[in-house]
C-alpha positions in Angstrom: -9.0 -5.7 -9.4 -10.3 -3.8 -6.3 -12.7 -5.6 -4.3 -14.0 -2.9 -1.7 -15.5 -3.5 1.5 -17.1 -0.3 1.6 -17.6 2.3 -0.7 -18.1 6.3 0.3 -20.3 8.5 -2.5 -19.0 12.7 -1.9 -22.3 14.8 -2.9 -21.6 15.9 -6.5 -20.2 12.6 -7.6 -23.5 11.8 -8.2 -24.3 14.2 -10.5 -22.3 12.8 -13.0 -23.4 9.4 -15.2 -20.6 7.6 -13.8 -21.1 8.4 -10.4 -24.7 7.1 -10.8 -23.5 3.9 -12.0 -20.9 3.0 -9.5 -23.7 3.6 -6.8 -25.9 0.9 -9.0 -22.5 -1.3 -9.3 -22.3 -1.5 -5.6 -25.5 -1.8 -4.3 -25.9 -5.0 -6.8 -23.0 -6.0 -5.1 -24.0 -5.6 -1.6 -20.7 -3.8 -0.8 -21.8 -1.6 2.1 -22.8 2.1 1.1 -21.6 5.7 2.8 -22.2 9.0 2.1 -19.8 11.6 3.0 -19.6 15.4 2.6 -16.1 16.0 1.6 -13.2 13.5 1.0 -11.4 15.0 4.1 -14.4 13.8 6.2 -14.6 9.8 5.3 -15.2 9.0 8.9 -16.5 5.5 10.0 -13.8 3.2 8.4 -13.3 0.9 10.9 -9.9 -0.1 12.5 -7.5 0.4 15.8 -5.0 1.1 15.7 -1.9 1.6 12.9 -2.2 -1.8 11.5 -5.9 -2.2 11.5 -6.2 1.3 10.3 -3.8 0.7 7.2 -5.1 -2.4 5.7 -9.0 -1.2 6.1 -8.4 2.0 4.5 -6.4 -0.1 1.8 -10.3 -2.0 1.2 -12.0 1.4 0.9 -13.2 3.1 -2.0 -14.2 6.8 -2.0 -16.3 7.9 -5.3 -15.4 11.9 -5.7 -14.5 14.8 -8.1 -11.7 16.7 -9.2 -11.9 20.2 -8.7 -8.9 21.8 -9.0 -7.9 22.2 -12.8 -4.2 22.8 -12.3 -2.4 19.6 -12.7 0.7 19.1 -10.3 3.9 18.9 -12.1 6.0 14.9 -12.4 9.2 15.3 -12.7 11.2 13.5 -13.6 8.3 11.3 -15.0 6.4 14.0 -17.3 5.5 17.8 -17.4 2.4 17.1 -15.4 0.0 14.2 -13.0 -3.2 13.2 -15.0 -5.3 13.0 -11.9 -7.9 10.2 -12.7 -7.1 7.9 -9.1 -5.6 8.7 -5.9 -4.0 5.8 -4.1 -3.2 2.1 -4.3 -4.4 -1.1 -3.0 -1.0 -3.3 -2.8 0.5 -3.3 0.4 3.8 -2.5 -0.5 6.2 -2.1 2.6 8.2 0.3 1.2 5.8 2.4 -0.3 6.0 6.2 0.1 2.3 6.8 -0.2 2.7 5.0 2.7 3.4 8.8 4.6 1.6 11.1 2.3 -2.6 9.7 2.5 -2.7 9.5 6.1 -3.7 7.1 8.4 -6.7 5.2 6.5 -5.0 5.1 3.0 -8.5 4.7 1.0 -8.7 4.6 -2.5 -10.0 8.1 -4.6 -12.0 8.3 -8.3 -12.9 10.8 -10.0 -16.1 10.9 -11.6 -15.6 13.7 -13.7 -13.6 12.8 -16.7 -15.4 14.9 -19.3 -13.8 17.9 -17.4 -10.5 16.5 -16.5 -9.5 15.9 -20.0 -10.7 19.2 -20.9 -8.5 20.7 -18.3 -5.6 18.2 -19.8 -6.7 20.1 -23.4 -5.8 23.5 -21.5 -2.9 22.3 -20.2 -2.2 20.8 -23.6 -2.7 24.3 -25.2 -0.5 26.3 -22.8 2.7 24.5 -23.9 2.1 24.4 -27.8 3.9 24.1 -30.2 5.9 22.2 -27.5 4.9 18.4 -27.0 3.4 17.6 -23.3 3.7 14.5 -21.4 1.0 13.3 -18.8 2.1 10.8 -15.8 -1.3 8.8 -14.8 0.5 7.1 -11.9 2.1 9.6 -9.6 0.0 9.1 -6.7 -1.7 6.0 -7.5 -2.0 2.5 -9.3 -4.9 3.1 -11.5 -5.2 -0.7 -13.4 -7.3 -2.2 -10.2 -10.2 0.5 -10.5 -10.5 0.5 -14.2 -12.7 -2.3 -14.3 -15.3 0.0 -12.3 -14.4 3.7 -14.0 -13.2 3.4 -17.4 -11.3 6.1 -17.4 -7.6 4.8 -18.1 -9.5 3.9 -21.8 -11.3 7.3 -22.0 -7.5 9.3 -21.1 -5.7 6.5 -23.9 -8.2 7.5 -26.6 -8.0 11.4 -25.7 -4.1 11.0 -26.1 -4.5 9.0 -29.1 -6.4 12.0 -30.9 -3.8 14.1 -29.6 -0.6 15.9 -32.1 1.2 17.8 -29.3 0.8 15.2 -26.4 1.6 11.9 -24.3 0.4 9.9 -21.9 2.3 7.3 -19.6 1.4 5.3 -16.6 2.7 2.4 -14.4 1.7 -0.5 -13.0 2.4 -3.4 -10.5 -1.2 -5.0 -11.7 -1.6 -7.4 -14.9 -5.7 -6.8 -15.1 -5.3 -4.6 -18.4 -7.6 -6.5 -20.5 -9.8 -3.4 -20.7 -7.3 -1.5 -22.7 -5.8 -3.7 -24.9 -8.0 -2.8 -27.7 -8.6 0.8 -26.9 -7.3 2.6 -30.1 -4.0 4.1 -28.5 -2.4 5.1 -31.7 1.0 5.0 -29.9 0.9 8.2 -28.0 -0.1 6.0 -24.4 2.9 4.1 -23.1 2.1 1.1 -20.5 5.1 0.8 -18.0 5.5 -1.5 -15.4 7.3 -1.7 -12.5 9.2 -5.0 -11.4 11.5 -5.8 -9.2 14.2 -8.8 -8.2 11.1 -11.9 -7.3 12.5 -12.2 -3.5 12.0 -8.8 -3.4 8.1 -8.6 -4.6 8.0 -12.1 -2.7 8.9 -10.2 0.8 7.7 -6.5 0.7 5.2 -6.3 -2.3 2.4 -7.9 -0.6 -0.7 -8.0 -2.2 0.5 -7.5 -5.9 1.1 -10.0 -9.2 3.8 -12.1 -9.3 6.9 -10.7 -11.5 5.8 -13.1 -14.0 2.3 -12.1 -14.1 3.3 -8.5 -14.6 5.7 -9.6 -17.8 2.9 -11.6 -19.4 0.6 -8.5 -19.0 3.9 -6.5 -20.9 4.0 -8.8 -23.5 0.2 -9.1 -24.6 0.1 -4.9 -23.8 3.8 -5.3 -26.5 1.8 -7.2 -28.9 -1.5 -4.6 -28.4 1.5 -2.2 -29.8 1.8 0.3 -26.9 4.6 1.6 -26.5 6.4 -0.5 -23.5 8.6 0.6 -20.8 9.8 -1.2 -16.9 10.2 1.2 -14.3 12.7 -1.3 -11.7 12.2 0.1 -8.2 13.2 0.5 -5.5 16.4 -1.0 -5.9 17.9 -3.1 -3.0 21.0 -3.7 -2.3 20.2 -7.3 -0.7 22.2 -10.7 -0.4 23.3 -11.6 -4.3 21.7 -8.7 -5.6 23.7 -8.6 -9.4 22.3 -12.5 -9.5 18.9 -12.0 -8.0 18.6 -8.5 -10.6 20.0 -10.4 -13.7 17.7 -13.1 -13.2 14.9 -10.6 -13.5 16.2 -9.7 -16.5 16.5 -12.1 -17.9 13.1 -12.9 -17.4 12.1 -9.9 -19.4 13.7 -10.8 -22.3 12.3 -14.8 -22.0 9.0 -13.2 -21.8 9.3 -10.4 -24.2 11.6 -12.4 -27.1 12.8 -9.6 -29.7 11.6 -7.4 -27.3 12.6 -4.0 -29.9 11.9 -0.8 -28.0 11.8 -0.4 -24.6 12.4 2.0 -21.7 13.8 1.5 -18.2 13.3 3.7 -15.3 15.8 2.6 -12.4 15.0 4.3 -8.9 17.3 3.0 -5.9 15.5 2.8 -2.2 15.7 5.4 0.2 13.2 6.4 3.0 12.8 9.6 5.2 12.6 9.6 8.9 9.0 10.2 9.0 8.7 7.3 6.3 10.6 5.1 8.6 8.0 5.6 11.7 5.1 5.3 9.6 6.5 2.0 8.0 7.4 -0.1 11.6 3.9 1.3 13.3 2.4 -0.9 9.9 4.7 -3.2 9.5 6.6 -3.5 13.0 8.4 -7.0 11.7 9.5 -5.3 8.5 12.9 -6.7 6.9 13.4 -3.3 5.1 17.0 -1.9 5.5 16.5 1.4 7.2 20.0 2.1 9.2 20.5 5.7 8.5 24.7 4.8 9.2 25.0 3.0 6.5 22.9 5.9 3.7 23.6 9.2 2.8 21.6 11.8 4.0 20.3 13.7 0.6 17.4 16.6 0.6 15.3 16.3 -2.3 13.7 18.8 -4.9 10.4 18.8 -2.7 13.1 20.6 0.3 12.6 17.6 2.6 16.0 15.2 3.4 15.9 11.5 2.7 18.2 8.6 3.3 19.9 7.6 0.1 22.7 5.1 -0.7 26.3 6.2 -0.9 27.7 7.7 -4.1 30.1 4.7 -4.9 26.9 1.8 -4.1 24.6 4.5 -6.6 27.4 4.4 -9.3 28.0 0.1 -8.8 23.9 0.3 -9.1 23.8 2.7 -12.6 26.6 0.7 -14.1 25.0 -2.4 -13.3 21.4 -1.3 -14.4 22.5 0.4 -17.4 24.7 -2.7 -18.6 21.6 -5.0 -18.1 18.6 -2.9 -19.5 21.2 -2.7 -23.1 21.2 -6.5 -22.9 17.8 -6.8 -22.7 17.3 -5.0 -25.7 20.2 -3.1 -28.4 16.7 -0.6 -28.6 16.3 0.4 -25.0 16.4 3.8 -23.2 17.8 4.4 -19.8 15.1 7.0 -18.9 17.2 8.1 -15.5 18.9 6.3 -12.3 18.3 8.3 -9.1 
């Protein structure tokens, strides 16, 4: 869970109920109050600096609203982002949010569900008779705000009441007790994303242990969501097929018959600008960033990123495909990029 050290209030966020009671949540907490005019004006987070300036924007909360009602679309995740939280508090190393929200990387709600899930109606609407998946995680972690907002439950039990839609979203974060009895009706699946425990040991500071987030999978399994693992970003460190199949074989410990499951693998790569944003933070980093030894590769967003080398991504998709079917006879290989 989020435990701000200051939160900002943009004008109209309180004009809605929820915006209200975050301001009454806060003050009774004595977590220092700011008013801003805009989310592009949050000004007064302390902080020189690259490092200083990272890690206090990582403690800072910023209560706004949605305007826009087009959604962005997620591929290859879903048709489109269910925009209910912008940004994360873990302090992964790798992370590529890391280079896309700026300098102070604060945390964003949005106030406004009511209208957000209409617009997800309209969205909804547009693709029928066709079936439309929502992604609630492209640009965030949204598990360590929901004890404040709520609105993970509200967007499960929309979906749930839903014929022609989905919803999925990820976490690193195991504090999902809010949801577990939300009335999901099987159309919300609950993925989360793990990695080999040196790696989450060394570069996913600030998160759950891997064995926190698989006891959070099994009591979200036995809540009967729908249950996937999204493994990224895949390294190729020292003994990485024994480091790997030791985390699975931790999922299956935890999970037991573990029936259906889905598994996202996504390999690590970086971009140059990535790659000077990460040493200004984390100038110490162990992160393998020598461009001779990737590919260079531009992506479907037109900008080029380091990638491994066609044979290490084909040892990787053999390996990863081979493991996730051992976990369970029931899984689904989603993708490997």
């Amino acid at each position: 869970m989020l435990h701000p050290r200051r939160v900002y209030f943009e004008p109209r966020a309180l004009d809605y109920p929820l915006g209200q009671r975050l301001l009454e949540v806060f003050r009774g907490a004595n977590v220092p109050i700011h008013f801003t005019s805009s989310h592009n004006r949050v000004t007064g987070i302390p902080g020189k600096g690259p490092q200083k300036a990272f890690f206090e924007g990582k403690h800072t909360l910023v209560v706004g609203v949605r305007k826009t009602p087009k959604f962005q679309t997620c591929r290859p995740s879903a048709h489109y982002q269910l925009p209910l939280v912008t940004g994360c508090p873990g302090l992964c190393e790798y992370c590529y949010l890391t280079t896309t929200m700026g300098k102070k990387p604060y945390i964003r709600v949005y106030v406004n569900i009511d209208e957000i899930l209409e617009w997800t109606q309209e969205h909804i609407a547009a693709r029928a008779p066709e079936e439309t998946v929502f992604e609630g995680a492209a640009t965030s972690d949204p598990v360590p705000v929901e004890p404040y907002t709520g609105s993970l439950a509200r967007a499960i039990e929309f979906f749930g009441r839903q014929s022609r839609a989905r919803f999925r979203f990820v976490t690193k974060f195991d504090d999902l007790d809010s949801i577990i009895s939300v009335r999901h009706e099987g159309k919300t699946e609950v993925r989360f994303s793990i990695n080999a425990a040196p790696i989450i040991a060394q570069f996913e500071h600030g998160t759950p242990s891997l064995e926190k987030r698989l006891d959070a999978a099994r009591r979200v399994r036995e809540a009967g969501y729908p249950l996937g693992f999204l493994v990224a970003p895949i390294m190729r460190i020292e003994d990485w097929k024994s480091e790997y199949s030791r985390m699975f074989r931790e999922v299956q410990r935890v999970l037991g018959d573990t029936g259906p499951l889905s598994f996202e693998f996504i390999t690590h790569r970086f971009t140059q600008r990535a790659k000077s944003q990460i040493l200004s933070v984390f100038p110490q980093t162990a992160l393998d960033m020598d461009e001779t030894r990737r590919r260079f590769k531009y992506g479907q967003f037109g900008y080029g990123k380091y990638v491994y080398p066609p044979d290490t991504m084909d040892e990787f998709q053999d390996f990863f495909t081979t493991q996730a079917h051992q976990v369970s006879d029931q899984a689904r290989v989603l993708y490997n990029v």
